[in-house]
N, C-alpha and C positions, 0 to 999 in steps of 0.2 A: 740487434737487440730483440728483433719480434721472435725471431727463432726458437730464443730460450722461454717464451710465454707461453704461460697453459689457460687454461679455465679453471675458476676457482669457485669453488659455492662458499657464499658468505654465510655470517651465521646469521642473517634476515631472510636466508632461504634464496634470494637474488645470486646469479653468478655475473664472475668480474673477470676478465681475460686479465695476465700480471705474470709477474713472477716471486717468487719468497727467497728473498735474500733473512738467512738468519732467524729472527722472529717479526723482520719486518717483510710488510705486503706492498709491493708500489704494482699502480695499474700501470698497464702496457698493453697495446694490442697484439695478434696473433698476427702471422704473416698473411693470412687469406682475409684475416680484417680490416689489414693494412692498406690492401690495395682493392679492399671489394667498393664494387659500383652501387651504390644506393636506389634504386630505382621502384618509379613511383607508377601504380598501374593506372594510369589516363584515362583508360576504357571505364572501369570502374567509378571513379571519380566521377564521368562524365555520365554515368548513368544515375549514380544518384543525385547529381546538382537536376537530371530533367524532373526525374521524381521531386525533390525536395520544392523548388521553385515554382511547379505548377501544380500543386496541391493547392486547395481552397481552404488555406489552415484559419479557421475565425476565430476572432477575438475583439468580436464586437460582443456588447451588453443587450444586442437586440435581440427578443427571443426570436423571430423568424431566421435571422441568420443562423441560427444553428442548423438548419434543415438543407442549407446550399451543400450541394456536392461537389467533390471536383469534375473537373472540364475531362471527361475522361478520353476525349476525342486527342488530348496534346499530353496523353502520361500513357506511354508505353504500361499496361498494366503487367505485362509478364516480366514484368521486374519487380511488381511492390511484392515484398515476402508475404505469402499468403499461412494463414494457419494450417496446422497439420493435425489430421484428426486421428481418433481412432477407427480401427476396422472396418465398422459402417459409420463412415461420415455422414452420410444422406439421412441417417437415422438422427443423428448427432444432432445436426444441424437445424434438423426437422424440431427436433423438440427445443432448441434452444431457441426458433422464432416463437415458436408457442410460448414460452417462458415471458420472451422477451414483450411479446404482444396481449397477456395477462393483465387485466384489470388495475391489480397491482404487483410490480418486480419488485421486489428488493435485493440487490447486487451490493454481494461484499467485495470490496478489495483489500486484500489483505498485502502486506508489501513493508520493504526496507524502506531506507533513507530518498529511495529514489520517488517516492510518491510524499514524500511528508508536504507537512503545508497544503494539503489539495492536490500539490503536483500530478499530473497526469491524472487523477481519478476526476479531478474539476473537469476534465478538458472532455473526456470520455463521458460523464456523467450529461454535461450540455449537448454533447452530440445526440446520446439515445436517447434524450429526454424532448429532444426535438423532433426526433421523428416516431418514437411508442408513445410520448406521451409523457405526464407527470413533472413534478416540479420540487424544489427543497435541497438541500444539500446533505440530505439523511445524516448520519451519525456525527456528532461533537461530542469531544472529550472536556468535560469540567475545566480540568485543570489542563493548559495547551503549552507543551514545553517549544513549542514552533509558531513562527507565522500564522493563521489561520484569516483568508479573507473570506471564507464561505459564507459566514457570518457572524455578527458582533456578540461574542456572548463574554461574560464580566465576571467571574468571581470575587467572592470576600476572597480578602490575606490572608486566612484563617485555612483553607482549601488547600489539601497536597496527594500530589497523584503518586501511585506507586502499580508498576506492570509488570507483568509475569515476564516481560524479556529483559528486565532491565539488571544487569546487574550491581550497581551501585547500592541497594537496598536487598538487605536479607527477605527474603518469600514468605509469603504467609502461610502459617501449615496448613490452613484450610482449602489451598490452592482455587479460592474462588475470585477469578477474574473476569467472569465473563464472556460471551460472545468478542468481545473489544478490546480482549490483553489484557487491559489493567483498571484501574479503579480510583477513586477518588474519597478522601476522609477529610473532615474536618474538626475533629479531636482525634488526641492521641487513641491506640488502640488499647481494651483494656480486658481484662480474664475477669467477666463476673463469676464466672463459678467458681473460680478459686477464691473471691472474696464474696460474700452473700450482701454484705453489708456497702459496697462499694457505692451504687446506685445513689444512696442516702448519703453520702458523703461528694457527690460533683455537683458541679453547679449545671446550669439550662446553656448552655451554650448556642448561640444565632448563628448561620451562614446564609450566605442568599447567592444567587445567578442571577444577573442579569441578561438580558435576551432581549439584540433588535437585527433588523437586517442591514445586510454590509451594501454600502453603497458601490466597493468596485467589484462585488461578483457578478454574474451572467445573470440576466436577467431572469433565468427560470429557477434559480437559485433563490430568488428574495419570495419567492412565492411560496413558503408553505404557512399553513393553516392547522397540520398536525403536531404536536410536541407530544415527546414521549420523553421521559424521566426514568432511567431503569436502574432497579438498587436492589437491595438483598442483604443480608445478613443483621440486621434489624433486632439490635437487644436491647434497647430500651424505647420508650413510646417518645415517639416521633412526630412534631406536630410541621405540617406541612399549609404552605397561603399562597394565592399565587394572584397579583396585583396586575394589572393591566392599564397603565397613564396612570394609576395612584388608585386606581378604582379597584375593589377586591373581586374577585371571580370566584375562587374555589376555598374550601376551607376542611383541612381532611385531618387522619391521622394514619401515616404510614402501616402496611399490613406487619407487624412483628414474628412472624414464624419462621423465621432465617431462612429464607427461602427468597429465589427471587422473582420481580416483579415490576411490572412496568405502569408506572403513572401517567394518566391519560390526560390531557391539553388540548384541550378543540379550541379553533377561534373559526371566525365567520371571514374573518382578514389576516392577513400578516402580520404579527405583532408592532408596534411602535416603540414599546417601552415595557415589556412585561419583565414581572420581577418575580422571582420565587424563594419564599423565606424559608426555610427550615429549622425548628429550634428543638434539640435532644441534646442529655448528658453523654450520651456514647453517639456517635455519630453512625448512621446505617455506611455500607459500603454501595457508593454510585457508579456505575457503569457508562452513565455518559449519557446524552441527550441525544434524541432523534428526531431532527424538524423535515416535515414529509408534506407534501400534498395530499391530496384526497386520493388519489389514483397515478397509476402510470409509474413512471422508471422512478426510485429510487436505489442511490448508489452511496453506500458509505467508505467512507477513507480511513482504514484503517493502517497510520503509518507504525512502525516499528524499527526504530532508527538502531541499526548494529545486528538485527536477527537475522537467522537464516532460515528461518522457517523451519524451526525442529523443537518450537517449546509447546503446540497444539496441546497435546497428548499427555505432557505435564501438567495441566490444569485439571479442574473437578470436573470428571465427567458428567455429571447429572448435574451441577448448576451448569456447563455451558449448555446441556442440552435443554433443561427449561428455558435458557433465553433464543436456540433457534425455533424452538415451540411457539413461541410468541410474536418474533421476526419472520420464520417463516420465505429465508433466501432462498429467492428461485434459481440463481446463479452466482456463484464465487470465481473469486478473481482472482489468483496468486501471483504475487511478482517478489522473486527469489534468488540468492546464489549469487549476487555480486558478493556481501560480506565473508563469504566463504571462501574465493576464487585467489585472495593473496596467500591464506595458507594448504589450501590443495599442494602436497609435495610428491603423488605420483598418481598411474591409471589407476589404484587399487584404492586411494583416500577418494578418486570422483566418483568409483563405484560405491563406495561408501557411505558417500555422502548422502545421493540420489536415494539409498535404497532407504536410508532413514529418511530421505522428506519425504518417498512414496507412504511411510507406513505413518505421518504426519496428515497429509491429504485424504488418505482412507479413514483413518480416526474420524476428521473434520467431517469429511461426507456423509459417515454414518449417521452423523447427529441432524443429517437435511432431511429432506422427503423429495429424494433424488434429484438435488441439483446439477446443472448445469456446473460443467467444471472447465475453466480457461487459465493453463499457466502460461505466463510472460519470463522468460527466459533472462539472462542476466545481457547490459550492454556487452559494448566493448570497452576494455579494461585496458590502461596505458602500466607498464611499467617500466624500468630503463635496464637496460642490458649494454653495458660496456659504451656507456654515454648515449646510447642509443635508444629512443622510445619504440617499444615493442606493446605487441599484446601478449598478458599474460601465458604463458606457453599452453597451460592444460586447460584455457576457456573453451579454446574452441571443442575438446572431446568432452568436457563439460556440457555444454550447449548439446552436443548429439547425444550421449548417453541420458540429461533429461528428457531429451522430446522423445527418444524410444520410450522409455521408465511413464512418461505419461501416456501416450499411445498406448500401449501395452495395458494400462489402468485406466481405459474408459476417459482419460484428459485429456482436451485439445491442447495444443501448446504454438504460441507463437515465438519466433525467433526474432527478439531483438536486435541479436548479434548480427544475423544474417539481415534483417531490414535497414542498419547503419552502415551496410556494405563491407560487412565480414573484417576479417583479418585485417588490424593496424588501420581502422576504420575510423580510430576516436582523435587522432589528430587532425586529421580531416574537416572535423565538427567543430575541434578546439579552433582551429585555424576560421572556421567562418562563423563561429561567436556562438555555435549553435551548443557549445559544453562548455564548462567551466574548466579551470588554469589546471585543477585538478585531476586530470583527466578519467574522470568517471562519471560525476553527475552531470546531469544536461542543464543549460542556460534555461531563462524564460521561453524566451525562444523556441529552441532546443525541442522543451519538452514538448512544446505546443503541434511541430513537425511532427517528432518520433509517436505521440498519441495519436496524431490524423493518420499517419501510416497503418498504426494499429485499427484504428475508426475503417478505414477504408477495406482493410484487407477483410475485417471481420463484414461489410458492408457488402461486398462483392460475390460473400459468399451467401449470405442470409436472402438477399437480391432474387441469386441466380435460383434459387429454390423455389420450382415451380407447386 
């Protein structure tokens, strides 16, 4: 029976060994499938359980622990995947400690599903905040369709988010989202110009945030004392309070020139219990909260669950750029091209693809004052082939056609792919709890390794820079 079996492509794009009797499909294997030997590379395996095991991966809440390094005396380093740069690395890398050892960083990470909740940007954030400096878990989104343990922030039910990548919600023609994707309302949206009279016709509508710090995040995380508030599009007067234990602090009125801008929040301490009321008939549109230190590494999380990193460029150029005018990121993060990687269906879609996130990153950059640029490469990706778990066929010329595409454009790029030990890597992970049943996203766990990996490679190199 295996004789008469071909390869079939299904219509999910997946092929299936079988044969087609009529207008039915039964699987069957191929003769060379039948009797192939499955084997598992040892070598490999055994190099990354020494990496994996003797990393000093932390996940204590004490801030000096974040400063420990690993034992690099018991980890073969010419194994951890290191970053690959552009043309003059030395130059690269030179500016990128200067960035990083700056009074104040601010470090976007920008990223899919695999960083949501904090994931990986927590992990990374404590590390360089341990040894540059500074504290806070920089950017919160109003409205949190995820986890978030960074810290405790509370909206009214009144509050609904809506982001430039999402597509369950029709876009807004004004394409003003922000620095941060998407935005936050708390009234319907409404066209005064088309009604003059509108305004006199709603009623005062209340929302509030509330804001304290999360008891299970890292300890240098509960520490900020800066709050920024960042909003725009402001059509009707906007009255703004901002309460601290019941006690009133500030008492303002939103700037209204549809434009945007960031409300300032100093405290002397960490807040305990601050509250911030806002009462308008149209509600302005929020960008999100920024709780910061006074100094040192700030790193915000910006997740984007299902993108690929190709909606940049569709948003309002001159509002995202007034908001890096005011943030002022000395370093961007990108982590891309898993959601991409199941429909890739040949070399000509990955060249494709890359060359639109190249002119996505260039967009973004223009709008810094020459950031540091670091893309993080897509994992390893399970799919099944003829009952069999594989990796995606076209990740891996994926993964190399990015890191040229960024090399070639001035971006560092780390290989995740290659740091989880390449090829049919992710059962591996799945098999010692370090990934999810899914075989894509990383465990607790998981993430906390694959980020030290990253921590260290990027650590090794910043180090060795005399």
């Amino acid at each position: 029976m295996t004789f008469f079996s071909k390869n079939h492509q299904l219509p999910i794009g997946k092929f299936q060994e079988g044969f087609v009797v009529k207008k039915w499909f039964f699987k069957y294997p191929k003769t060379a499938s039948f009797f192939k030997q499955k084997e598992l590379d040892e070598n490999q395996i055994k190099s990354l359980d020494s990496i994996v095991y003797n990393l000093s991966v932390t996940d204590s809440n004490d801030a000096e622990d974040a400063k420990i390094i690993p034992i690099f005396t018991k980890i073969d380093t010419s194994k951890i995947e290191r970053l690959s740069y552009p043309k003059d690395a030395k130059a690269f890398i030179k500016q990128l400690k200067i960035n990083l050892q700056s009074p104040k960083c601010r470090i976007i990470h920008y990223g899919d599903s695999q960083i949501e909740g904090d994931r990986m940007s927590g992990y990374i954030r404590n590390r360089l905040q341990g040894y540059f400096g500074g504290s806070g878990p920089g950017f919160i989104p109003i409205v949190q369709v995820y986890q978030q343990i960074s810290a405790n922030i509370t909206p009214s039910p009144n509050w609904k988010r809506f982001a430039a990548f999402d597509p369950t919600h029709k876009r807004f023609s004004h394409q003003k989202y922000g620095a941060y994707t998407s935005l936050s309302r708390f009234t319907p949206v409404y066209d005064i110009e088309e009604d003059s009279l509108l305004l006199d016709k709603l009623e005062l509508t209340k929302a509030t945030i509330d804001i304290g710090v999360s008891q299970r995040s890292y300890a240098l995380l509960k520490n900020f004392t800066s709050i920024g508030l960042h909003y725009g599009n402001v059509q009707s007067p906007s009255a703004i309070q901002v309460n601290n234990d019941g006690v009133l602090m500030k008492s303002d009125t939103l700037i209204a020139d549809g434009n945007y801008h960031k409300y300032s929040i100093n405290l002397t301490s960490a807040p305990t219990n601050l509250r911030i009321e806002i009462d308008a008939k149209i509600s302005p549109d929020f960008y999100g909260l920024t709780l910061d230190g006074e100094k040192g590494i700030s790193l915000d999380n910006v997740a984007m669950r299902g993108a690929s990193g190709t909606v940049f460029a569709t948003m309002n150029s001159e509002n995202f750029s007034q908001m890096f005018q005011q943030l002022k990121p000395k370093v961007l993060i990108f982590q891309f091209g898993g959601n991409t990687v199941p429909y890739l269906k040949d070399s000509l879609s990955v060249i494709n693809y890359a060359g639109y996130l190249k002119s996505q990153l260039n967009w973004t950059h223009t709008k810094t004052d020459n950031a540091s640029i670091i893309f993080i490469g897509p994992s390893d990706m399970t799919t099944t082939e003829n009952g069999e778990l594989i990796t995606y066929k076209l990740l891996p010329y994926l993964n190399q056609v990015l890191k040229q595409t960024c090399n070639e454009n001035g971006i560092a790029y780390w290989s995740m792919f290659d740091a989880m030990g390449g090829k049919n890597s992710m059962k591996h992970w799945v098999d010692q709890k370090l990934a999810g049943s899914d075989y894509t996203h990383f465990s607790s766990s998981g993430t906390k390794v694959v980020s030290e990996l990253f921590f260290v490679a990027l650590y090794l190199d910043l180090m060795a820079l005399k």
